[in-house]
C-alpha positions in Angstrom: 73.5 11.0 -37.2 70.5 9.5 -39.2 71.2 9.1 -42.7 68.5 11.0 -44.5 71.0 11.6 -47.5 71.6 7.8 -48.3 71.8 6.3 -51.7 69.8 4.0 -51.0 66.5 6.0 -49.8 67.4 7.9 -52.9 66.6 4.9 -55.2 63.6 3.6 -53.3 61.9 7.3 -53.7 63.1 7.2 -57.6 61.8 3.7 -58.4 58.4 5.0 -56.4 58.3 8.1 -58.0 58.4 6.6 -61.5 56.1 4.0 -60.9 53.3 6.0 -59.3 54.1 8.6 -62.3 53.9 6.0 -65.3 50.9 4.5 -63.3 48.7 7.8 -63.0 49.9 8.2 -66.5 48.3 5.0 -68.4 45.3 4.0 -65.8 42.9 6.5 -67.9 43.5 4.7 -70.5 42.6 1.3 -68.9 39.6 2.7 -67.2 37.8 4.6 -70.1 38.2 0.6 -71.9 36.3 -0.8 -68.9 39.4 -2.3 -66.9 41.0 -1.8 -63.8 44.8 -1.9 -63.6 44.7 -5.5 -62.4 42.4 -6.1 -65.2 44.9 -5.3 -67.5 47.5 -7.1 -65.7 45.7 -10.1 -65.7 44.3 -10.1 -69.3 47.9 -9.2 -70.5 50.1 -11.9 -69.3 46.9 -14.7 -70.2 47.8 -13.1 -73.8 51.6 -13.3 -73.2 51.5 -17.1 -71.7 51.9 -20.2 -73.6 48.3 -21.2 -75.4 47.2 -18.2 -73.8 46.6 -19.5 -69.8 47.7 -19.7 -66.6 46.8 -21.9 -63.8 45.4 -20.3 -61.6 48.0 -20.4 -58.9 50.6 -19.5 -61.0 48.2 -16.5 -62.2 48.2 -15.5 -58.3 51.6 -16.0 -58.3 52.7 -13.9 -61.2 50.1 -11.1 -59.6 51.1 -11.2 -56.0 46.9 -11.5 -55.5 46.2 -13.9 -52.8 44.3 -17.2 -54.4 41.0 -15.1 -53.0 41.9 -12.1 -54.8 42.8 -13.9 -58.2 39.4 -15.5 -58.1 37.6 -12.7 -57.8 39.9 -10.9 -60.6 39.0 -14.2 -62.8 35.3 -14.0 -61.8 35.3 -10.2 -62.6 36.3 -11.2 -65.8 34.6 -14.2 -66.6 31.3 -12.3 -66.2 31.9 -10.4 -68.3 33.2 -12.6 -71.1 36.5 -11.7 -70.9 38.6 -14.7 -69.9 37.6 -18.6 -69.2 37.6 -21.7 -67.1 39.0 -24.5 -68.5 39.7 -28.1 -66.2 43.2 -29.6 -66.3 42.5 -32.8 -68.1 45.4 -34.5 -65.8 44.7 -32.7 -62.5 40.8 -31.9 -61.6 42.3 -29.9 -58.4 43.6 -27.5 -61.2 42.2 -25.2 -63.6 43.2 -22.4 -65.6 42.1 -19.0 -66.9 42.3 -18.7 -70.2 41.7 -15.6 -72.1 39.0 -15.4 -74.7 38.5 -13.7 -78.1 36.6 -10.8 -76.5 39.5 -10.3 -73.9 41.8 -10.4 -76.3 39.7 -7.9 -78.6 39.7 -5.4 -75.3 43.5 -5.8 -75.2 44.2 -4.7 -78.7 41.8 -2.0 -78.6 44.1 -0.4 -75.4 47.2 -1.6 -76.3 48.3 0.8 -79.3 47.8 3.6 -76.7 49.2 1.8 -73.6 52.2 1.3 -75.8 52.7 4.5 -77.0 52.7 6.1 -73.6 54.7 3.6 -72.3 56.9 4.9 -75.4 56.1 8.3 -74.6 56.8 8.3 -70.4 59.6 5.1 -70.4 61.3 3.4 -72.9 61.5 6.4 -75.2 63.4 8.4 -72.9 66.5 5.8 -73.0 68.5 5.3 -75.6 68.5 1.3 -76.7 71.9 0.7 -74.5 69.9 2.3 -71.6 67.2 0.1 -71.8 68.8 -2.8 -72.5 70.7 -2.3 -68.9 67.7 -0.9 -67.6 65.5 -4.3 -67.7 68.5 -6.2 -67.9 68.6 -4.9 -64.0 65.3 -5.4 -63.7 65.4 -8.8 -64.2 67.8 -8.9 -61.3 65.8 -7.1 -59.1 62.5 -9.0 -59.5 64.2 -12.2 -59.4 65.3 -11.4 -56.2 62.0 -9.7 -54.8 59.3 -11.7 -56.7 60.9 -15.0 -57.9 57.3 -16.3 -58.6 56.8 -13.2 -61.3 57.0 -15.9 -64.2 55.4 -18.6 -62.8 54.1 -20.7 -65.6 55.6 -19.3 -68.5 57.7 -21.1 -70.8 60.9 -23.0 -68.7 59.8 -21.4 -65.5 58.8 -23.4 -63.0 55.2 -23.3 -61.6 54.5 -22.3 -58.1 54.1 -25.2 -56.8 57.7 -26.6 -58.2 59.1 -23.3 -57.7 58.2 -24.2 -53.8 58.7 -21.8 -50.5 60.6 -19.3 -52.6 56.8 -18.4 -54.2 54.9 -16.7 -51.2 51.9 -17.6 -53.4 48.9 -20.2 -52.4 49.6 -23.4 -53.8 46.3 -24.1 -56.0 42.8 -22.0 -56.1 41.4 -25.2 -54.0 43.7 -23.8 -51.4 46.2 -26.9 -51.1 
């Protein structure tokens, strides 16, 4: 007998469902501000890392974009003025994407909407226990799935300390 009825095909199609419908729900948004999804993933968590950068593996990392697919994100961006270059004083294999006044000026002109849908289509339909659990198992489940999700950020480790358990390229020179 094939189990078509399992629990477990049941949440796969729920946390699919709900991701593809908060998705359709808030890319508008992104796209009538001039950004792509990834845009917005890449210029929000510059804005939510310490001094407002990432290295650039640990971007790719935190992404799941190859160190090809990063760079063209940061080119993307850096053309048009949205994010920056800087050189790792200690390391000249490194560098780091930093975000820039304009790309911060873009965030806050989406964010007061992207929040309140998020409001609207997620965290305002759970009480504050709900939610709580809710990314308390998140946490979980990402940890488990994409340990590299926090690569960089403050006490994480970067993807290159973090080691095999980061599927990511070790630096945008491709070492």
């Amino acid at each position: 007998m094939i189990p078509f009825d399992d629990s477990r095909l049941t949440a796969m199609g729920l946390l699919s469902e709900v991701h593809s419908g908060i998705a359709a729900k808030t890319s508008a948004l992104f796209a009538t501000a001039g950004l792509s999804v990834i845009d917005f993933e890449t210029l929000i968590r510059l804005a939510r890392s310490p001094r407002q950068r990432l290295r650039m593996s640990d971007l790719a990392a935190q992404t799941s974009l190859s160190t090809s697919g990063v760079t063209r994100v940061v080119d993307r961006l850096e053309r048009e003025g949205l994010v920056a270059r800087q050189a790792c004083t200690t390391d000249r294999r490194t560098s780091y994407a930093v975000i820039t006044e304009a790309g911060t000026d873009r965030l806050g002109g989406v964010l007061p909407q992207h929040l309140a849908d998020v409001e609207t289509w997620f965290t305002g339909l759970l009480s504050p226990e709900q939610l709580d659990a809710f990314l308390d198992t998140l946490r979980i489940l990402r940890d488990a799935v994409r340990p590299c999700a926090t690569a960089g950020a403050e006490g994480a480790p970067t993807a290159e300390l973090a080691g095999t358990d980061c599927p990511g390229p070790r630096d945008v020179e491709g070492r």
